[in-house]
C-alpha positions in Angstrom: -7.4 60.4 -38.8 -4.5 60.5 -35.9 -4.1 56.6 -35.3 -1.7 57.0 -32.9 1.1 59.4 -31.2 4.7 58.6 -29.8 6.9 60.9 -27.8 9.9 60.0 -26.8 12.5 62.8 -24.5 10.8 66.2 -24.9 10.5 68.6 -22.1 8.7 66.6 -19.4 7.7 63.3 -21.5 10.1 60.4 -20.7 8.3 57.9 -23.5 4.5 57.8 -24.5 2.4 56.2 -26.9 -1.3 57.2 -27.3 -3.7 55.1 -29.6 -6.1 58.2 -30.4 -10.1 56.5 -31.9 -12.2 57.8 -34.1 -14.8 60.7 -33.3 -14.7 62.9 -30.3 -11.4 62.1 -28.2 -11.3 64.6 -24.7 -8.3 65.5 -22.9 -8.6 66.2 -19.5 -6.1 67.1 -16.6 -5.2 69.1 -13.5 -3.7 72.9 -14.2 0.0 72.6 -14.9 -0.6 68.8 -15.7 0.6 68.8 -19.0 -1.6 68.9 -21.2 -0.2 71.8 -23.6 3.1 69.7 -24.2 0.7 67.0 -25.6 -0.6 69.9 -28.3 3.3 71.0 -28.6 4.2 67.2 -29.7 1.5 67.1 -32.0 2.3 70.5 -33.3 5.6 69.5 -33.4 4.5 66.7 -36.5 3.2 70.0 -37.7 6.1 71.4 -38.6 6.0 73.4 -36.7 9.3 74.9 -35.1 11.5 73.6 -32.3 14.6 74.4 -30.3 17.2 72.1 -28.6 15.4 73.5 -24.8 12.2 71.4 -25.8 14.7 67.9 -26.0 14.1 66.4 -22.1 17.4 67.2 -20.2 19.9 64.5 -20.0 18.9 62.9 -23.6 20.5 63.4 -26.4 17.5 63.9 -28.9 13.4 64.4 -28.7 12.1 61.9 -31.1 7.8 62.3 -32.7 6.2 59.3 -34.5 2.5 59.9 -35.8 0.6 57.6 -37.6 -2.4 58.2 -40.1 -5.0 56.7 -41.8 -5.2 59.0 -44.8 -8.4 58.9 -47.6 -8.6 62.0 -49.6 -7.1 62.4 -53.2 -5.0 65.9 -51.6 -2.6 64.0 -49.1 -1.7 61.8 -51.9 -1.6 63.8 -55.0 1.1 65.9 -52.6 2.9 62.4 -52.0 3.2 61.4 -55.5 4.3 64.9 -56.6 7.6 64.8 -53.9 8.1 61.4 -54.9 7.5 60.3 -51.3 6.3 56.6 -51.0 2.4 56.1 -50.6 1.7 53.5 -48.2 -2.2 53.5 -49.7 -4.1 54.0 -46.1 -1.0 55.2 -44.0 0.8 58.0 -43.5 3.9 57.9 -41.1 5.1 61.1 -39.8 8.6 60.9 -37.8 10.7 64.2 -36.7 13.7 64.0 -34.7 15.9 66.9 -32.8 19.0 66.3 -31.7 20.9 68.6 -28.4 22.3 70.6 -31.0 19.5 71.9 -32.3 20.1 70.1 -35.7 16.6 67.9 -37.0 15.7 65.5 -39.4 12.0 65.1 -40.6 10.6 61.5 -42.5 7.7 61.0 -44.1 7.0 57.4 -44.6 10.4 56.8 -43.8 11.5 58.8 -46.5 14.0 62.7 -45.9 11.8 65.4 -46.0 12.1 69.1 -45.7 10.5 71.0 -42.8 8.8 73.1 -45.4 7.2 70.3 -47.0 6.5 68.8 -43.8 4.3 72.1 -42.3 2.4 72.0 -46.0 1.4 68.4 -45.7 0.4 69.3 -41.7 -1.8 71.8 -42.7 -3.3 69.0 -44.7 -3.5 66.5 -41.9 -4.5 68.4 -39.2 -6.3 72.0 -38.0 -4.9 73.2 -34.8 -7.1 75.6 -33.0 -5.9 77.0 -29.3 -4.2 79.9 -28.3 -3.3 81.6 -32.1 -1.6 78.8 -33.4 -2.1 76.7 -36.4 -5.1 77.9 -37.1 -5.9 77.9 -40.4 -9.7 79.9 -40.3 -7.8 82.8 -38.8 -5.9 83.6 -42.3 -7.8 85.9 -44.1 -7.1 84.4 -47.4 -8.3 81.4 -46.5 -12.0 83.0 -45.9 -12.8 83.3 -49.6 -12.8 79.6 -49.9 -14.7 78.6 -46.8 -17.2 80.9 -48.6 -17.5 79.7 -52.1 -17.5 76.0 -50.5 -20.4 77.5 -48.7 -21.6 79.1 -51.7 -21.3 76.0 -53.8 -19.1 77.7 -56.2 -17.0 75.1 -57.6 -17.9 75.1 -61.6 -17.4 79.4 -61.4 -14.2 79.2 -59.6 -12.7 76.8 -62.5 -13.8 78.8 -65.2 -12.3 81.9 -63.2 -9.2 79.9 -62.7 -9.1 79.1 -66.0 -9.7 82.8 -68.1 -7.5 84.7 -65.3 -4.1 82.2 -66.3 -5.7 82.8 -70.5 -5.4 86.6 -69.3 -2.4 86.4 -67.3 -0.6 84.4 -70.0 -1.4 86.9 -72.9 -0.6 89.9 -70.5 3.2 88.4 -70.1 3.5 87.9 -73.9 2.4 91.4 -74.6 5.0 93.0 -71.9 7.8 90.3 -73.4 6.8 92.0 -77.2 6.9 95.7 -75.3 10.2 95.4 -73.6 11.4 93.6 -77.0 10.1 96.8 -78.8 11.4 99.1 -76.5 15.0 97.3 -76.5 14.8 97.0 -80.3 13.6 101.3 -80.7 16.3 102.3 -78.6 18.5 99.6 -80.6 17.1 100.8 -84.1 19.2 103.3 -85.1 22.3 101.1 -84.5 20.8 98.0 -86.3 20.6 99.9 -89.5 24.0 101.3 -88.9 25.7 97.6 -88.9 23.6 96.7 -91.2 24.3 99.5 -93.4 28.1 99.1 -92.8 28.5 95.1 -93.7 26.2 95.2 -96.4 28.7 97.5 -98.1 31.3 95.8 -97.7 29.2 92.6 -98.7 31.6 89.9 -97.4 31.5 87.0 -98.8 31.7 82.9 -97.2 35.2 81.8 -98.3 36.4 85.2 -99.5 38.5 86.1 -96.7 40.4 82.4 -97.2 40.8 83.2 -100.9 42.2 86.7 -100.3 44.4 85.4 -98.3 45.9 83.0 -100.3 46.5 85.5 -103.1 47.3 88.5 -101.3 50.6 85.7 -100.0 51.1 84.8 -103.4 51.8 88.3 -105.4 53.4 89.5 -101.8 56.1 85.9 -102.6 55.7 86.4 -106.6 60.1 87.1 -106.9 60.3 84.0 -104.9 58.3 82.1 -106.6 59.0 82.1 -109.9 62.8 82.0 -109.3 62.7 79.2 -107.1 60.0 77.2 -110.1 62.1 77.8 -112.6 65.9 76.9 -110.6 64.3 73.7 -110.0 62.8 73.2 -113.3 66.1 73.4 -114.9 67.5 71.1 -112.7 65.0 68.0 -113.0 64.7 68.7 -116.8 65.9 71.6 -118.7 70.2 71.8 -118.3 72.9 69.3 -118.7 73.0 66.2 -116.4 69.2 66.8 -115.6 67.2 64.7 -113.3 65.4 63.4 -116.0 68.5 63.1 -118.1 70.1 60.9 -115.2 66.9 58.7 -115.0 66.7 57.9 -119.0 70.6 56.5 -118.7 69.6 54.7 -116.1 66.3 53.5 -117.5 68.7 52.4 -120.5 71.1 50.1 -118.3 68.4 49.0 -116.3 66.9 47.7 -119.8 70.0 46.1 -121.3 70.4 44.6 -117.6 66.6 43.1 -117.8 67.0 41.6 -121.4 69.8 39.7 -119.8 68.1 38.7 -116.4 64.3 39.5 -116.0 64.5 40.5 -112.3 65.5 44.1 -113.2 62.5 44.2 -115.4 60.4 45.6 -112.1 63.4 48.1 -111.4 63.2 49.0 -115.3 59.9 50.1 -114.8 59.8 51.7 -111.9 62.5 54.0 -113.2 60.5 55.2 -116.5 58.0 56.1 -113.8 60.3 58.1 -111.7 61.1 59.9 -115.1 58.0 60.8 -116.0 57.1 61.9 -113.0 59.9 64.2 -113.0 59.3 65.4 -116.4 55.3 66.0 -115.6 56.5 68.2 -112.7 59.0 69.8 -114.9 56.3 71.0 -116.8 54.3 72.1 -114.3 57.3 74.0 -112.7 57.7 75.7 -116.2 54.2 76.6 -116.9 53.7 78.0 -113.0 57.1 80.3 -113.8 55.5 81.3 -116.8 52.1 82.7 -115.2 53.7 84.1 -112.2 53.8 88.2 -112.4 54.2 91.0 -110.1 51.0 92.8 -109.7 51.4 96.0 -107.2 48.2 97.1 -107.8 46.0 93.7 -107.3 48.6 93.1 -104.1 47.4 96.4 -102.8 43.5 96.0 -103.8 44.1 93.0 -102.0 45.5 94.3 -99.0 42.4 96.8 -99.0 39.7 94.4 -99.2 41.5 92.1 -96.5 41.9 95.3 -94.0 37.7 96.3 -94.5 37.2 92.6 -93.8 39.7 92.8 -90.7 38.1 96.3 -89.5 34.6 94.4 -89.6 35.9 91.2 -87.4 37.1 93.5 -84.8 33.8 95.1 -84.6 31.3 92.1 -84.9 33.3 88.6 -83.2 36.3 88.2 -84.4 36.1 85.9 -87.1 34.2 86.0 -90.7 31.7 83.7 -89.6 30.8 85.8 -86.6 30.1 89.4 -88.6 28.2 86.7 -91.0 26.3 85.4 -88.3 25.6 88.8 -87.0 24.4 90.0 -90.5 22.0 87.8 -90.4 20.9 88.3 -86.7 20.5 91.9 -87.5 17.9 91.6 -90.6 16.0 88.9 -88.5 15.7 91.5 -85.7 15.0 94.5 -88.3 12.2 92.4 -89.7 10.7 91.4 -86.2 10.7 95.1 -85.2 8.9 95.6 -88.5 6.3 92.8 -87.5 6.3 93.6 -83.8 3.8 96.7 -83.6 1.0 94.5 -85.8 1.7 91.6 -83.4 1.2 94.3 -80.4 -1.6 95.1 -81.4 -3.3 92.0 -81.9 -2.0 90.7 -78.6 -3.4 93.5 -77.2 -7.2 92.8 -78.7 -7.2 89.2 -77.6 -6.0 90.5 -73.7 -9.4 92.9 -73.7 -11.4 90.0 -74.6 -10.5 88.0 -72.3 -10.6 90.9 -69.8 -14.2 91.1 -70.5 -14.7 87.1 -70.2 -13.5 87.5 -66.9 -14.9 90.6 -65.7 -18.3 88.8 -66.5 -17.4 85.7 -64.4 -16.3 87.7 -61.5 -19.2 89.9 -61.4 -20.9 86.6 -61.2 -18.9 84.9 -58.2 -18.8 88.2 -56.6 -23.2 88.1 -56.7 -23.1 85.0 -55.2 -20.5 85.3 -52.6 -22.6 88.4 -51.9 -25.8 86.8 -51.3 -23.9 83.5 -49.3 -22.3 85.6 -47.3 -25.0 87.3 -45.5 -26.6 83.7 -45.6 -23.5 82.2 -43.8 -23.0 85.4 -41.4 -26.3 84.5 -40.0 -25.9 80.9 -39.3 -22.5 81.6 -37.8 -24.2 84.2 -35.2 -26.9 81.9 -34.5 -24.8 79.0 -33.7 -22.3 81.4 -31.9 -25.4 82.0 -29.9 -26.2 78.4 -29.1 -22.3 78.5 -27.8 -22.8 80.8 -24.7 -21.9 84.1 -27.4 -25.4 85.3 -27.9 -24.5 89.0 -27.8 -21.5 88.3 -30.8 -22.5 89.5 -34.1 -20.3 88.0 -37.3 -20.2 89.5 -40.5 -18.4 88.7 -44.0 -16.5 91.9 -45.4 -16.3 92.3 -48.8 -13.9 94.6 -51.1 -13.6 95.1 -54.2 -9.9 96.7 -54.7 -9.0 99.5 -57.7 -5.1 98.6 -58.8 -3.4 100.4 -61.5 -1.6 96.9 -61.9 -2.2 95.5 -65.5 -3.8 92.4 -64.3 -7.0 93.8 -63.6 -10.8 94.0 -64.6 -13.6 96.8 -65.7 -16.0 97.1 -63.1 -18.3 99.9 -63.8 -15.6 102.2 -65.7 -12.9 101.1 -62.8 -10.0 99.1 -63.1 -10.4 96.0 -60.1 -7.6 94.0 -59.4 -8.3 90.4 -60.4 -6.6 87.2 -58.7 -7.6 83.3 -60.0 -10.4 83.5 -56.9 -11.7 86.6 -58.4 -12.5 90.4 -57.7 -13.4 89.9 -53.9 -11.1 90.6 -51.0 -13.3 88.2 -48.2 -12.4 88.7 -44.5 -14.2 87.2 -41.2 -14.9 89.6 -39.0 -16.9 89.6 -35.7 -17.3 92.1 -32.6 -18.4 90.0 -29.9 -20.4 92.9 -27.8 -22.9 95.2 -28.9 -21.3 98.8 -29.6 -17.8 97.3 -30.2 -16.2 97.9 -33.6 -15.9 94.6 -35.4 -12.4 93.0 -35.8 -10.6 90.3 -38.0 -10.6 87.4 -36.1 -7.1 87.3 -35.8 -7.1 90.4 -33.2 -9.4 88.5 -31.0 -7.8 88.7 -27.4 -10.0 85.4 -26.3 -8.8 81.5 -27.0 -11.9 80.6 -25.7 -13.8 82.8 -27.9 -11.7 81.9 -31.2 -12.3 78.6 -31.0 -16.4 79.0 -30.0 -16.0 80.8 -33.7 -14.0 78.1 -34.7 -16.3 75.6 -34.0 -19.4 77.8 -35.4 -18.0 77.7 -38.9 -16.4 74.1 -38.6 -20.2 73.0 -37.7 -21.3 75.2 -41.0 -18.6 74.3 -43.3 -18.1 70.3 -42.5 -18.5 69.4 -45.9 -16.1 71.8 -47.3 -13.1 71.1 -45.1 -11.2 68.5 -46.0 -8.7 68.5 -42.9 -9.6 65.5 -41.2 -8.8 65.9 -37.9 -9.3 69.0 -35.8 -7.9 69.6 -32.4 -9.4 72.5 -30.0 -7.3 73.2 -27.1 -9.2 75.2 -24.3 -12.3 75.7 -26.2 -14.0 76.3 -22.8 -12.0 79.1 -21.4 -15.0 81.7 -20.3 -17.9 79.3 -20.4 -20.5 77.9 -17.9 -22.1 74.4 -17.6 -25.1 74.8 -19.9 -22.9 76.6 -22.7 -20.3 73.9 -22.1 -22.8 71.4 -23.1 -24.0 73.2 -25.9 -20.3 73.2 -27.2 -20.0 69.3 -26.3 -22.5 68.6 -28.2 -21.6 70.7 -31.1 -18.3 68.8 -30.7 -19.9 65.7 -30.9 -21.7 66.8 -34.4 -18.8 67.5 -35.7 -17.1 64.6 -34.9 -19.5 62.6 -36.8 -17.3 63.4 -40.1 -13.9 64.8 -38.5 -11.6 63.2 -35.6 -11.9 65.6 -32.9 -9.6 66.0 -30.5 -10.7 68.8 -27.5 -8.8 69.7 -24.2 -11.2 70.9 -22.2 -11.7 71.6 -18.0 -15.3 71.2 -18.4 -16.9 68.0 -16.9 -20.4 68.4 -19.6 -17.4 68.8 -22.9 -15.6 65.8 -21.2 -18.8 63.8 -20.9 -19.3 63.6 -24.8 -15.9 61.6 -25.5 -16.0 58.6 -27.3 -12.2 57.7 -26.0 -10.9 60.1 -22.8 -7.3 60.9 -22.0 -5.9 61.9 -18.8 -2.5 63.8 -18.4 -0.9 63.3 -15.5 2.6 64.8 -14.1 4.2 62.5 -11.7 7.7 63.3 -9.9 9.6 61.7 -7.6 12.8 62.9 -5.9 15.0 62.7 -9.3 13.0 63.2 -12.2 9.2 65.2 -12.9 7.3 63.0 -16.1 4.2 63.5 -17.9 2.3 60.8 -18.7 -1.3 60.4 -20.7 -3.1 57.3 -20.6 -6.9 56.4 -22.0 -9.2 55.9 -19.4 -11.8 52.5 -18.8 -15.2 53.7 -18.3 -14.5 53.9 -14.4 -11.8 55.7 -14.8 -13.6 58.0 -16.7 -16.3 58.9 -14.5 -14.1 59.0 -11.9 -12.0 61.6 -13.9 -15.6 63.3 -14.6 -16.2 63.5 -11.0 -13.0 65.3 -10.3 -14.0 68.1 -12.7 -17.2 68.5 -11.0 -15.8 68.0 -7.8 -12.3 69.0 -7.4 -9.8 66.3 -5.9 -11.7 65.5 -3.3 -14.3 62.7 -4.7 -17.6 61.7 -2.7 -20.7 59.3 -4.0 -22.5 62.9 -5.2 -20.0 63.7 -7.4 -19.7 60.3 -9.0 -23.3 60.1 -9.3 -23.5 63.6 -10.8 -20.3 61.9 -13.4 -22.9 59.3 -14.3 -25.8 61.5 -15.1 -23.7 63.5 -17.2 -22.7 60.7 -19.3 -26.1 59.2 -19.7 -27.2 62.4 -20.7 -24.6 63.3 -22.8 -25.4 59.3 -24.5 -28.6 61.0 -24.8 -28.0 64.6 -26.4 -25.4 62.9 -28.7 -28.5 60.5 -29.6 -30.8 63.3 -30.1 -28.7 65.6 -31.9 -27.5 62.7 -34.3 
């Protein structure tokens, strides 16, 4: 419920704070008075949008505060998912709007977007008045007043549940179609690369090794002339390098048989010389194998420009046209595989079609048969609230789509949704001879809320908004009507805070808390004000409505009997 309300600089309001109760709370006040800025502020909490000409003139921002006690699982499960802090009982709304234009919206304390902030509103509170924020008049909102109606809970799951199963399957089949497509059109190509690597079947590493040889025979002259120059010099002519190192491994002996220091310097010298002989050897043998070959150079130089012609075409690198070898079987096998996986894709999505189909035709019975049910109870409380000549009715279509997510009704293709095959609007003509009309292209706010009320009265234990506010809910009614809505107000309020504006002194009569709005001005400033009337300030108020501004002991004494008979109604009703 609304626990409380605070305004602070917007349009007339200076600063108010109203402690709303539980059950039927009435607003009353003169024409003019104020009272629709009070159902701005709250719609304001809403989310519902502002401008910088709502901020009272001369302040620098419009600041909203509401606080609720909050129950159902919903509100919360919405909390936890946006990782907004859950106060357990309490939900605290704050929305500021600076003269800019510029706002900021919290939600128990914590940044929120205005988005988010209208979705948890709709949550909070239903707003019924002149067209806005009413949540009834949406036509897709109708199908689920009906199945609460209708009881149809378990139905709806399993509905839920086999149109995702069918909607799933359907996306995978139209992934593996536009695949086959892509890959049919791509077919022809595919073999072709395929066709061209494979013969030249490179090989990992060979591009490396070709290289290596191909720079090799093209340096062959070089090679051996420069192995064998410097073979001859460590080893094979006069004054060798080895030569030099065996004289010197011979002084360096008689030197160490004298004085064992140059023992270390002996030694390492006969390793310097065999080093140099080893590669000696090696320098001769590598002169020995080297050979100009034009012919391997050039088969070379073939194989390494096939390679090169492939890299340009698939990456750039060996790797790459490797890599893309192997991308191009994989997808040549999948498009072999992908018509037998169509087709079994395609089986399981007509099965489930038919699962569905079955449970539809099922909801749709029902819904059917609770409609006419709930159209009746609607028009006979719609009587009981001064609209006995209004007839309501619950239209039903099933739609034909050539969309894929659909069902087989009797050889014709019906679009399906998660609710089902049924396309549920309100509708209602409110004189006999009149065509009937969605309930949003009723002209009356007094007539939209009477039908508001009607179905709030049938549906109380499927709504779970928890507090509902009718503003003018008596426009076009007379005293005995207006007590037939009070009282239906006061049945209501039994499970939902209510919170009515009304004009009517027998609406204003069933209040469990009553509010007057007020608009005081003095030679500077005008001000609204609302404050919660004692019980003689109540039937003092109720006199006034009865009355008019001129009070007398008959119209107080008519106040009284109004609300010790609305004590009483209330009692018998309850």
């Amino acid at each position: 419920m609304l626990r409380s309300l605070y305004v602070k600089d917007y349009v007339l309001i200076d600063e108010i704070k109203i402690d709303f109760g539980a059950g039927l709370n009435i607003i009353t006040g003169e024409t003019g008075a104020g009272k629709s800025i009070i159902v701005g502020a709250i719609s304001a909490i809403l989310g519902e949008p502002l401008n910088k000409e709502s901020i009272r003139t001369g302040a620098l921002k419009a600041i909203f505060e509401a606080h609720f006690d909050i129950k159902g699982a919903q509100i919360k499960n919405v909390l936890q998912q946006n990782d907004l802090d859950d106060y357990d009982t309490q939900l605290i709304i704050r929305r500021e709007l600076n003269a800019s234009g510029r706002g900021r919206c919290f939600i128990n304390d914590s940044p929120v977007s205005l988005a988010l902030l209208a979705e948890i509103g709709d949550l909070l509170v239903d707003l019924h008045g002149q067209h806005e924020h009413q949540l009834l008049l949406k036509s897709s909102r109708h199908i689920d007043y009906l199945d609460a109606f209708a009881d149809n809970s378990a139905l709806l799951k399993q509905i839920k549940q086999s149109h995702n199963t069918l909607k799933d399957i359907q996306n995978r089949l139209a992934t593996l179609r536009d695949r086959q497509q892509q890959a049919n059109q791509a077919r022809d190509l595919l073999k072709f690369q395929l066709n061209e690597i494979s013969a030249v079947d490179p090989q990992d590493g060979e591009e490396e090794a070709l290289l290596r040889e191909e720079k090799i025979l093209r340096n062959a002259e070089l090679l051996f002339e420069k192995a064998k120059a410097l073979g001859d010099r460590l080893y094979e002519r006069d004054g060798a390098v080895a030569e030099e190192l065996r004289t010197a491994e011979k002084v360096l002996a008689e030197l160490a048989a004298i004085d064992q220091d140059f023992e270390t310097s002996r030694r390492e010298c006969e390793s310097a010389r065999i080093i140099v002989e080893d590669i000696s050897i090696l320098l001769q043998k590598y002169a020995g194998s080297i050979s100009f070959d034009a012919e391997k150079l050039e088969r070379i130089r073939q194989r390494l420009s096939l390679l090169n012609g492939l890299k340009k075409k698939y990456g750039g690198s060996m790797e790459s046209v490797l890599n893309h070898k192997q991308a191009v079987e994989s997808e040549i096998g999948l498009l072999e595989n992908l018509q037998e996986s169509i087709a079994d894709l395609h089986a399981q999505l007509e099965r489930e079609r038919d699962v569905l189909a079955d449970l539809c035709q099922r909801a749709s019975a029902i819904r059917q048969k609770s409609g006419i049910d709930l159209a009746e109870k609607v028009t006979a409380e719609l009587a009981h609230l001064g609209m006995a000549k209004a007839e309501f009715r619950i239209a039903n279509e099933i739609r034909e789509t050539e969309q894929e997510l659909y069902v087989r009704i009797d050889g014709k293709n019906v679009a399906a949704t998660a609710k089902g095959i049924d396309h549920v609007e309100f509708i209602i003509r409110s004189n006999p001879g009149e065509d009937f009309k969605a309930m949003v292209n009723i002209a009356s706010g007094g007539e939209i809320s009477r039908i508001m009320l009607a179905l709030k009265t049938l549906l109380v234990e499927a709504d779970n908004v928890p507090v509902l506010i009718f503003d003018e809910i008596d426009a076009g009614i007379s005293g005995r009507i207006a007590q037939a809505v009070g009282v239906s107000l006061k049945r209501l309020a039994a499970s939902h805070q209510i919170i009515s504006i009304t004009h009517l002194p027998q609406i204003a009569s069933m209040a469990n808390d009553h509010y007057l709005v007020e608009k005081v001005a003095d030679e500077q400033r005008t001000q609204v004000r609302i404050k919660k009337l004692t019980a003689s300030e109540r039937q003092e108020q109720i006199a006034q409505l009865v009355g008019g501004e001129k009070v007398t002991e008959a119209h107080l004494k008519s106040a009284a009997d109004l609300i010790q008979q609305a004590a009483q109604l209330s009692k018998e009703k309850s």
